[in-house]
C-alpha positions in Angstrom: 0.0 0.0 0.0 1.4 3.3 -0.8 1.4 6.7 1.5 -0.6 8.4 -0.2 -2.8 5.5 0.5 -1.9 4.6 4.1 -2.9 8.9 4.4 -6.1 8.5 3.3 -7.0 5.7 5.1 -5.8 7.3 7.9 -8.0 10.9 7.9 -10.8 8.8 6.5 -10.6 7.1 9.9 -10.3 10.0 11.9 -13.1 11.6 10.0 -15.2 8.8 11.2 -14.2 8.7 14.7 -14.0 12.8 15.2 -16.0 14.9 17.4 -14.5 18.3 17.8 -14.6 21.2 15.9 -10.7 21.6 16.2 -10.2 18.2 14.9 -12.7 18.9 12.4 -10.4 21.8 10.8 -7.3 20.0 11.2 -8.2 17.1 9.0 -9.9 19.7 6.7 -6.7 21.7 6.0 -5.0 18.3 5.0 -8.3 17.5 2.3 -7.9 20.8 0.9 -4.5 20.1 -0.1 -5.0 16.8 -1.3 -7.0 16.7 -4.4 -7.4 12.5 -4.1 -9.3 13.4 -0.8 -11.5 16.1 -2.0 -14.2 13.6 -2.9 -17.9 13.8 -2.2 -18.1 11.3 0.1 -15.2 12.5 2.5 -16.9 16.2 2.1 -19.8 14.8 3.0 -18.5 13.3 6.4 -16.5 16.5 6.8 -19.5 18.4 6.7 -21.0 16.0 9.2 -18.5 17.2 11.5 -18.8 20.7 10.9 -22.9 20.4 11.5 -22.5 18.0 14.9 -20.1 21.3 16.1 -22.3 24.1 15.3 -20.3 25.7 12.4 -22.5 27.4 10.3 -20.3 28.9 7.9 -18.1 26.1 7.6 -21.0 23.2 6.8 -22.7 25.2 4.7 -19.5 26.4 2.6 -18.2 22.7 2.2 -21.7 22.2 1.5 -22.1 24.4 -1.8 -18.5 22.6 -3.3 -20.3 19.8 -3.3 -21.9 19.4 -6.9 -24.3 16.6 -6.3 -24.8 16.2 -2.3 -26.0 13.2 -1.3 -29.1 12.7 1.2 -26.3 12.3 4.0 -25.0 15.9 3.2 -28.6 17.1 3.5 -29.6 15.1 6.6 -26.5 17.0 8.5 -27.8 20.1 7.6 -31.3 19.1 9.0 -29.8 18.3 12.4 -28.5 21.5 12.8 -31.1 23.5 11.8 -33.5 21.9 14.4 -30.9 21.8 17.2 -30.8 25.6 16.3 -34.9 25.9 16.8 -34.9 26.5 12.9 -37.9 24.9 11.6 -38.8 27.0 8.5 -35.0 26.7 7.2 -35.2 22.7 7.6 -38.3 22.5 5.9 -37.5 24.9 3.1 -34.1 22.8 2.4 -36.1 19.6 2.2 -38.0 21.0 -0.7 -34.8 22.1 -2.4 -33.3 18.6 -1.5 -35.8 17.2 -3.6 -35.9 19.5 -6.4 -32.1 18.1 -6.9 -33.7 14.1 -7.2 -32.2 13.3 -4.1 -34.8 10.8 -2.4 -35.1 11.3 1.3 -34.9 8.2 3.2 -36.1 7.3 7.2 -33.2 9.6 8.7 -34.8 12.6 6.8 -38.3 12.0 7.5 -38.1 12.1 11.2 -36.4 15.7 10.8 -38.8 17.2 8.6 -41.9 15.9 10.6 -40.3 17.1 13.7 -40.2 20.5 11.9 -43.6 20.8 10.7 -44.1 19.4 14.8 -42.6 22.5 16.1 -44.6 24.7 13.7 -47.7 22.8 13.9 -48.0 22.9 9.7 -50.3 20.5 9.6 -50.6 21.0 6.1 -46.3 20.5 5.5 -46.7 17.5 7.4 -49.3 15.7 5.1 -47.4 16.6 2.2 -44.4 14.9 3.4 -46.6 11.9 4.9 -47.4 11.4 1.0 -43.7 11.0 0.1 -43.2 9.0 3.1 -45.9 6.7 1.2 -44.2 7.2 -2.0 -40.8 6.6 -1.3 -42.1 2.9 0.9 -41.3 3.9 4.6 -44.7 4.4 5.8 -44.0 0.8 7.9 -40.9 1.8 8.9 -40.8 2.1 13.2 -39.2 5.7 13.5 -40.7 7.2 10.8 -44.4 6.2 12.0 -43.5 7.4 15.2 -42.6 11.0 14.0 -45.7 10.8 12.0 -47.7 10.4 14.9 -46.1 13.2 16.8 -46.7 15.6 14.1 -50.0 14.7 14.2 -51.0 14.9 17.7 -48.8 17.9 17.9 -50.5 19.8 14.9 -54.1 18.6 16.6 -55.0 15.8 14.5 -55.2 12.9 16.8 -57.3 10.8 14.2 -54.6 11.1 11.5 -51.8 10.1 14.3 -54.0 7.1 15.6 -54.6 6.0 11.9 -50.7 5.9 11.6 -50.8 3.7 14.9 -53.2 1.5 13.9 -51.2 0.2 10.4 -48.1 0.1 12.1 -46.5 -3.6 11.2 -44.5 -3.1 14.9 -44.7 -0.8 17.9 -42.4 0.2 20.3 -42.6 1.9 23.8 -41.9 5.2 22.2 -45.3 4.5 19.6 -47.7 4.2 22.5 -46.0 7.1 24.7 -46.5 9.7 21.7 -50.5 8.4 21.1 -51.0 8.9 24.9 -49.7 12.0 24.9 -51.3 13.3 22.3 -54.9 12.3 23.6 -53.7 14.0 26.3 -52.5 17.0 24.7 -55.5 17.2 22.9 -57.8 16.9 26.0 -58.6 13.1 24.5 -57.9 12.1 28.5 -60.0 9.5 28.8 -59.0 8.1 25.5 -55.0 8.4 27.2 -56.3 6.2 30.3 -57.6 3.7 28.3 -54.6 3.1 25.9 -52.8 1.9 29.4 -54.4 -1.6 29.0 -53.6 -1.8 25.0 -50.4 -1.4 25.4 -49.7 -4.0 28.1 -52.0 -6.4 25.7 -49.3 -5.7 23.7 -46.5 -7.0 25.5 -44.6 -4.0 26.6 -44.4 -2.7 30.4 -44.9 1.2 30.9 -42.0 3.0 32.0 -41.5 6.7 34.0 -42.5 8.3 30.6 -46.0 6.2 30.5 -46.7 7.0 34.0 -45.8 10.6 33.9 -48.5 11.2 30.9 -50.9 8.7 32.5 -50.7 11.3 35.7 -50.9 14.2 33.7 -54.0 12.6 32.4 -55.8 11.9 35.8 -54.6 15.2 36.6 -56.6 17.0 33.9 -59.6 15.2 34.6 -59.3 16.4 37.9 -59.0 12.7 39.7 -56.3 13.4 41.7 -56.6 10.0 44.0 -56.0 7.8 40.9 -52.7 10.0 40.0 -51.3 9.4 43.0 -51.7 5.5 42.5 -50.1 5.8 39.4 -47.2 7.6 41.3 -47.1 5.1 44.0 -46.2 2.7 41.2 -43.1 4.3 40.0 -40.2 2.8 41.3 -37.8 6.5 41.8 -40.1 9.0 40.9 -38.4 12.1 38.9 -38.7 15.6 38.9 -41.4 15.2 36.1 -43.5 12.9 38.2 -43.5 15.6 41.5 -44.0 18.4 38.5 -47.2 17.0 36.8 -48.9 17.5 40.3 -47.7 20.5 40.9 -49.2 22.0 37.6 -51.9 19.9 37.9 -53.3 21.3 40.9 -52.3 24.9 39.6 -54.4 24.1 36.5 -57.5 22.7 38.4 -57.4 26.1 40.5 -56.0 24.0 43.6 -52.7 26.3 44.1 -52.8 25.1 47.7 -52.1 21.5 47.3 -49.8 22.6 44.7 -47.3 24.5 46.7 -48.0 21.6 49.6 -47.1 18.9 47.0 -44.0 21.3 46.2 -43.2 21.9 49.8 -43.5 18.0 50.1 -41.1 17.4 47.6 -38.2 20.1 48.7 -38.7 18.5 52.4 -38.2 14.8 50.8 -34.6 16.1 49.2 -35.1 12.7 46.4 -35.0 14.9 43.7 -34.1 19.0 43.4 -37.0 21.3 41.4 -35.6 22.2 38.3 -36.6 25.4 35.9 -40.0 23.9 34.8 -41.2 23.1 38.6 -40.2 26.5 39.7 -42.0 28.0 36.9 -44.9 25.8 37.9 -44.9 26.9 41.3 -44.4 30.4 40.5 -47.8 30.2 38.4 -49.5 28.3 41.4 -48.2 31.5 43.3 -49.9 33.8 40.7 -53.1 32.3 41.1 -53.1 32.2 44.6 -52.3 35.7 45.2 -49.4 34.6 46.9 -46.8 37.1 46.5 -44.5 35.9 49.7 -44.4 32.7 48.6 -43.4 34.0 45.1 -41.0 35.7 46.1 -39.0 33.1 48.1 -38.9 31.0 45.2 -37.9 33.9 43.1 -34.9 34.3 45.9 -34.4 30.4 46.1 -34.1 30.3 42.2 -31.3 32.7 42.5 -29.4 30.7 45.0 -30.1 27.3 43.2 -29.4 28.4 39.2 -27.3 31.3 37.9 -29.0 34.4 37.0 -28.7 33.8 33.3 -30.2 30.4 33.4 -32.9 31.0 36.0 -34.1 34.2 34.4 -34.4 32.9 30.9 -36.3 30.1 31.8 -38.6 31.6 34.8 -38.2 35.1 33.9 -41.8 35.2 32.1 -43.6 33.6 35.1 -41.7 35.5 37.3 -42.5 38.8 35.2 -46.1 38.0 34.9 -46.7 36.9 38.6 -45.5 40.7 40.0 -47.7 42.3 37.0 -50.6 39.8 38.2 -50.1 41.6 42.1 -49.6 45.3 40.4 -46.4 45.3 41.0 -45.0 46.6 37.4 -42.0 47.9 39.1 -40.5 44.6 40.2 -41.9 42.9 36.8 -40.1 45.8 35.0 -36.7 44.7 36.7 -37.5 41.6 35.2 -37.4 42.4 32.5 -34.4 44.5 32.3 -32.2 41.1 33.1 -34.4 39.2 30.8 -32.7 38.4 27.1 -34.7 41.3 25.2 -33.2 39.2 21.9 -35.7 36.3 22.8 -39.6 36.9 21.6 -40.8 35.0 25.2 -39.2 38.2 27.2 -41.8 40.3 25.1 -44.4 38.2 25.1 -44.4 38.2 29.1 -44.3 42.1 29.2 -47.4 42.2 27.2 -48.9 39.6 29.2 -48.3 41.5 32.5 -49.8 44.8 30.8 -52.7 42.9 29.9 -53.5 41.6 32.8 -53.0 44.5 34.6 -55.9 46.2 31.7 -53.0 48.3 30.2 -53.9 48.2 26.8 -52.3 51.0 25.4 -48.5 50.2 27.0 -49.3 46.3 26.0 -49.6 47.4 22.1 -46.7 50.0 22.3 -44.6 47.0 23.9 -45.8 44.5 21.1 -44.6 47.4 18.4 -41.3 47.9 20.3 -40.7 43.9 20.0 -41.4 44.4 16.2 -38.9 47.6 15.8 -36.1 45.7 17.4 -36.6 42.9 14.8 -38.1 40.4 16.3 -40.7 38.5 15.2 -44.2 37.5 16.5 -44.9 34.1 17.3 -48.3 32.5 18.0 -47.8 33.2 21.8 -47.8 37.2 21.1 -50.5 37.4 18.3 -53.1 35.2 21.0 -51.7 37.8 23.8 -52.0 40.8 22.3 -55.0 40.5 19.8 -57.5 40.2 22.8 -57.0 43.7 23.7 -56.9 45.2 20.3 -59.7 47.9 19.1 -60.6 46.8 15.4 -58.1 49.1 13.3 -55.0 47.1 15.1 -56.6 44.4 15.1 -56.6 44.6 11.1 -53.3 45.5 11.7 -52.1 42.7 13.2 -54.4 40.1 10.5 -52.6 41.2 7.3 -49.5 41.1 9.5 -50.2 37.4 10.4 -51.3 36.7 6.3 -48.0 37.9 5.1 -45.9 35.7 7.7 -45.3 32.3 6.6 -44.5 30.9 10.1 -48.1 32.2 10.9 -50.1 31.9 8.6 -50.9 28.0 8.8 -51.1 28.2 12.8 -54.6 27.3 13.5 -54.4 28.6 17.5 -53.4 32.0 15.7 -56.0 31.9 13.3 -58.5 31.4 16.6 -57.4 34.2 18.0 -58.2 36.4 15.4 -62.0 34.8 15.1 -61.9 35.9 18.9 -61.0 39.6 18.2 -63.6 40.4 15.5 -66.3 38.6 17.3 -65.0 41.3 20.4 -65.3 44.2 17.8 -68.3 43.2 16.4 -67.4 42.0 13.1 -69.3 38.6 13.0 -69.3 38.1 8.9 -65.1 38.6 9.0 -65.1 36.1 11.8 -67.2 33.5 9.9 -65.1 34.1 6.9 -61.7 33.4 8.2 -63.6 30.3 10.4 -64.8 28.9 6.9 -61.3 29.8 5.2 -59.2 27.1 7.3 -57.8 24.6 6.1 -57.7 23.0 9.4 -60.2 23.7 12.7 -59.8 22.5 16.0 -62.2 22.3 18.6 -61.4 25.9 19.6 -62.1 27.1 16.5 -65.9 26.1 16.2 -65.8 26.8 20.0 -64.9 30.2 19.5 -67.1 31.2 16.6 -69.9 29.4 18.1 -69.1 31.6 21.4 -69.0 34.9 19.2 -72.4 34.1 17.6 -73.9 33.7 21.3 -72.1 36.9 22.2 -73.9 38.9 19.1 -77.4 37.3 20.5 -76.9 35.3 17.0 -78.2 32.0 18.4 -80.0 30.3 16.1 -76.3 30.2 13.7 -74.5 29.2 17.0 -77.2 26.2 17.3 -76.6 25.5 13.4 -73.0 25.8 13.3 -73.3 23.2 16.5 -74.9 21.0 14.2 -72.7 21.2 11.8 -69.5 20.3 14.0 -71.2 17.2 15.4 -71.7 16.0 12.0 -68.2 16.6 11.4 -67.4 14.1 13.6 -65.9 16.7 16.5 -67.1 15.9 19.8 -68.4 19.0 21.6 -66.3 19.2 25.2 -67.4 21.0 27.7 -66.4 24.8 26.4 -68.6 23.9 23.9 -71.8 23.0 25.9 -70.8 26.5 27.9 -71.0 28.3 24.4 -74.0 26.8 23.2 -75.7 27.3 26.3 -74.7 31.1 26.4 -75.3 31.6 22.7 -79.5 30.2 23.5 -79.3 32.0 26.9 -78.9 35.7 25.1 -81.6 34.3 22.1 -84.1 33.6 24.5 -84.1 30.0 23.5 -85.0 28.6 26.6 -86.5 25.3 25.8 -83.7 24.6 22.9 -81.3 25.6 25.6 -82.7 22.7 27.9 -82.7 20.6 25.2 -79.3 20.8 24.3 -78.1 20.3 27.9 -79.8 17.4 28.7 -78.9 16.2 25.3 -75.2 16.8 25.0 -74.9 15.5 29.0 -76.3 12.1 28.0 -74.8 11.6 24.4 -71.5 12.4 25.2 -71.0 11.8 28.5 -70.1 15.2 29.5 -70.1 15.9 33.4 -72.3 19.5 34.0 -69.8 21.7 35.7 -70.8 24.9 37.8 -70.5 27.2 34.4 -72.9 25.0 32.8 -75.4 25.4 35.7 -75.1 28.7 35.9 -75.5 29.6 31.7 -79.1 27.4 32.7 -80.1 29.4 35.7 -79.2 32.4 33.8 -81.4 31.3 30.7 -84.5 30.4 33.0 -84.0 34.1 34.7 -83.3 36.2 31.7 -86.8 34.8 30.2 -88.6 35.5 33.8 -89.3 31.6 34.8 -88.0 32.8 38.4 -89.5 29.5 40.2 -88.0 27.3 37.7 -84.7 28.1 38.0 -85.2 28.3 42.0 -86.2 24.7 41.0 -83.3 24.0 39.1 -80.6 25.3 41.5 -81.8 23.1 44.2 -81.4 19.9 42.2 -78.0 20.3 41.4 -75.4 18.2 42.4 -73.3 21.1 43.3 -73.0 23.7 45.9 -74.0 26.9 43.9 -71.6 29.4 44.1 -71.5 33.1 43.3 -72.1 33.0 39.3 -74.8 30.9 40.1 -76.8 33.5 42.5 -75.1 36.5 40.4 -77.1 35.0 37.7 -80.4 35.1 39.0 -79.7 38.2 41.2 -78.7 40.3 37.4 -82.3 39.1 35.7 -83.8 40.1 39.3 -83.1 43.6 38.9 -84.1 43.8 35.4 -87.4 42.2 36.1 -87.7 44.0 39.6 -88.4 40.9 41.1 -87.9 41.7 44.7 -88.5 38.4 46.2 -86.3 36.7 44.8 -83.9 39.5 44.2 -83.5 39.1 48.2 -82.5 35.5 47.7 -80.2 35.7 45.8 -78.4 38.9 47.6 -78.6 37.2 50.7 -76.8 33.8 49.1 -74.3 35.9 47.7 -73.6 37.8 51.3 -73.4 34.5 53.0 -70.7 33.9 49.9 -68.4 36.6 50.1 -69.3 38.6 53.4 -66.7 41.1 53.0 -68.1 42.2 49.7 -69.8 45.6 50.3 -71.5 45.7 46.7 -73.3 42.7 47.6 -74.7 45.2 50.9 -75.5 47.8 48.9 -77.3 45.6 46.1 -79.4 44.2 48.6 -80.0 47.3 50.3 -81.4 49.0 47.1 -83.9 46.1 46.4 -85.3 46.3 49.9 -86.1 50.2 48.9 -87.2 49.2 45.7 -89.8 47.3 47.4 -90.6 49.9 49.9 -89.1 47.7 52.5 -87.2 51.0 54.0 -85.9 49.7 57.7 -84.6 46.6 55.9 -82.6 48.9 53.4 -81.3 51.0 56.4 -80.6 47.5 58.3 -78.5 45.8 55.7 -76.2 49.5 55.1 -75.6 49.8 58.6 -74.6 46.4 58.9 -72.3 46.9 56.3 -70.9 50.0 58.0 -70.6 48.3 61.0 -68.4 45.3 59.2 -65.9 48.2 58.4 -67.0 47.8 54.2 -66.8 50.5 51.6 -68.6 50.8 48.8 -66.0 51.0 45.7 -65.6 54.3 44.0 -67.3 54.1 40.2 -65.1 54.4 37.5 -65.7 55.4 33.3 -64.0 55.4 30.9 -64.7 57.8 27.1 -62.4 56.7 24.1 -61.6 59.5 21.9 -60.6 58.9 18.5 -58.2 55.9 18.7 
């Protein structure tokens, strides 16, 4: 064997066993120089090397010498651009990849899907599950599996499960993306159930199984069975102990969630990372607990570096201080925050909104755009809820011209939600009929902006039509529908569809349901029956549900049962002096004048003071 030879052998073999960047260059330099090296194949590895390091300039120079790269070349660059959060680019490259008849094969098809996952393009993601078909891998294990996490991830469970179904094999990884994704997609029931089909199957769930199985039990708000689950987990991680923290914050228990995090801190098993700190920071937010905020805000501190703690709690953090009015501290926040990350901006609008700053939160969103950054689906559903109509338009031809955008269905939502707000029914139902794809928010909201525009024999028809769609209305929807008849007047098609939708698919009535049906009986005068109604429920009724009946009271000057329901609502929330004063003016109403001068001197003597009234006149813009 010559030396020439015995060289080439030689960098070819360090080519393949190379992982630094330094390495990477040396071995380059000695290529360049040798013209018997210079071959595609070698490049190609080369390039490899330069992608697995992060060098930009370098893979994608190598990358242009090469005058027929192969599918390896390409799958390098697809690695990089998704490690790099660069979805469009990826996806953009694989349609150039095949405009130069190179077929992709099951290293590329992962990528791409995971792409169109990340931008949830449903519509990218069919169009490559057709090549996938074409080119013969739609059997092949990891390729069916990113298929069904594109799905689920874009919203389309029955596509994913379709792709489960024909799968010739399945491993653990197959049944943990479907039961996430009926869990994602609120499908929880469908998630539990998978449990048994995939023991039937011969496999044994691992921490990943159980994790998604408590996340399930935790959405549906049964809490006992989640904590069986966890009792069956050999070394729980710091993903178990998270689910129930965020569990409980989402089901309005912020209690148990800071005791389940106190639990776990007191335990020292396992340390609370970035995500369980955020978790418990938006537990503290809900709670209106601003002590225990802050401690974690100083135990963060002590536990991660600034950098690292900041850019991964900085938006609760920043949006827990706005919650308390505390724009000041949330301001600091923000200062330390990375301003060149779109999350920083999107939790400074959040705070302003929330705080019912409107103007600062659309002068913020304009600042983000001036400094070059662009919007993502997280600012457009932010900031569009708070927009009068001309930004609003603003904002829509801003959202048609970006690409990243444009195919977002949860953006597309949000702008169905802002002209219903303004007003402009017709432009809502013509973007609602434009999409490609709907999800269940979709007809939820448009459904919800018919009721809103006392439109609700369309919100009744458009009902219709999604149940013969095939989408199963959930419980938003029922709350809609409900609200939609309630401002019609359609109070015996408004019983009808609870009892109907209750029965046919299994929905459990929650307290929003009962109230939209107390409020339907009220509005329309039927006093008695909804009396009747409230004292079948299953539930305790709370304030909406006396609020309710007390609002149609008044308008109907019905004085008896005016009292009842002010009385209710004073038992409720006894430091609430409007509730004193409400009740006082119905007794005068009635005449009843020592009772009105009874209930204000009680108030008085609880210390209560009637909040100041407040207008507001909009001039111009």
């Amino acid at each position: 064997m010559s030396l020439c030879q015995t060289n080439k052998n030689t960098l070819i073999n360090l080519l393949k066993i190379s992982k630094s960047l330094n390495q990477a260059q040396q071995i380059h330099q000695q290529i360049t120089v040798s013209a018997s090296l210079n071959q595609p194949i070698t490049l190609t590895k080369l390039i490899q090397l330069y992608a697995d390091s992060d060098d930009f300039i370098s893979a994608h120079k190598l990358f242009d010498k090469i005058p027929q790269p192969n599918v390896y070349a390409w799958t390098s660059l697809y690695s990089l651009y998704l490690r790099h959060g660069m979805y469009e680019k990826c996806i953009q490259n694989y349609g150039l990849m095949k405009f130069s008849c190179v077929f992709p094969d099951n290293y590329v098809f992962p990528k791409v899907l995971r792409a169109c996952a990340q931008l949830s393009w449903l519509e990218g993601g069919i169009w490559i599950h057709k090549d996938v078909i074409v080119c013969g891998f739609e059997f092949h294990l990891q390729v069916c599996n990113s298929l069904i996490d594109m799905y689920v991830k874009c919203g389309d469970v029955r596509s994913g499960r379709l792709v489960f179904e024909e799968m010739k094999e399945r491993d653990l990884f197959s049944w943990n993306s479907m039961i996430l994704g009926c869990v994602s997609n609120g499908l929880l029931e469908s998630a539990v159930a998978l449990l048994g089909c995939l023991r039937s199957d011969g496999l044994e769930a691992d921490v990943v199984t159980w994790n998604t199985l408590m996340n399930a039990y935790c959405r549906l708000g049964r809490f006992d069975e989640a904590w069986e689950v966890f009792k069956q987990i050999e070394q729980p991680n710091i993903i178990s102990w998270t689910t129930f923290i965020s569990g409980y914050s989402k089901r309005g228990e912020e209690e148990m969630s800071l005791k389940v995090f106190r639990d776990m801190v007191t335990r020292g098993v396992v340390s609370p990372d970035l995500d369980c700190l955020c978790s418990v920071i938006i537990s503290c937010r809900h709670l209106g607990a601003l002590r225990s905020g802050k401690e974690v805000h100083g135990y963060g501190i002590k536990a991660k570096t600034n950098s690292t703690f900041y850019s991964s709690a900085g938006a609760a953090l920043l949006t827990m201080y706005a919650k308390f009015g505390r724009i000041q501290d949330a301001a600091k926040v923000f200062e330390v925050m990375d301003k060149t990350d779109v999350v920083t901006w999107n939790a400074m609008i959040l705070g302003f909104v929330e705080l019912e700053l409107e103007k600062p939160a659309i002068e913020c969103f304009s600042e983000m755009l001036k400094k070059g950054l662009k919007a993502n689906q997280t600012t457009i559903s932010t900031i569009l809820p708070v927009c009068c109509l001309q930004f609003g338009n603003q904002i829509h031809a801003y959202i048609r011209k970006s690409s990243s955008l444009s195919s977002v269905v949860t953006v597309w939502n949000a702008v169905i939600h802002m002209y219903c707000k303004c007003g402009c029914v017709r432009s809502a139902y013509s973007i609602f009929s434009s999409m490609a794809t709907k999800d269940i928010v979709s007809w939820n909201t448009m459904i919800g902006g018919y009721g809103m525009h006392g439109h609700g024999q369309a919100a009744l028809k458009l009902l219709r039509v999604m149940i013969s769609s095939g989408i199963c209305p959930d419980s938003t929807t029922l709350t809609c529908a409900l609200s939609a008849c309630s401002h019609s007047g359609f109070v015996d098609e408004g019983l009808e569809l609870f009892h109907s939708i209750t029965e046919n698919y299994a929905l459990t009535p929650r307290m929003e349901h009962y109230s939209c049906i107390v409020d339907l009986l009220a509005r329309a005068g039927r006093f008695e029956e909804a009396i009747s109604f409230i004292g079948k429920m299953p539930l305790h009724p709370d304030k909406s549900i006396w609020g309710a009946l007390l609002a149609s009271c008044q308008a109907y000057q019905n004085v008896d049962f005016g009292i009842l329901a002010a009385e209710q609502l004073i038992c409720l929330e006894p430091k609430c002096a409007g509730h004193y004063v409400t009740l006082s003016n119905i007794y005068a109403r009635g005449g009843m004048w020592e009772d009105a001068v009874r209930v204000r001197k009680k108030m008085e003597g609880k210390g209560l003071i009637k909040p100041s009234g407040k207008s507001l006149i909009e001039i111009g813009n």
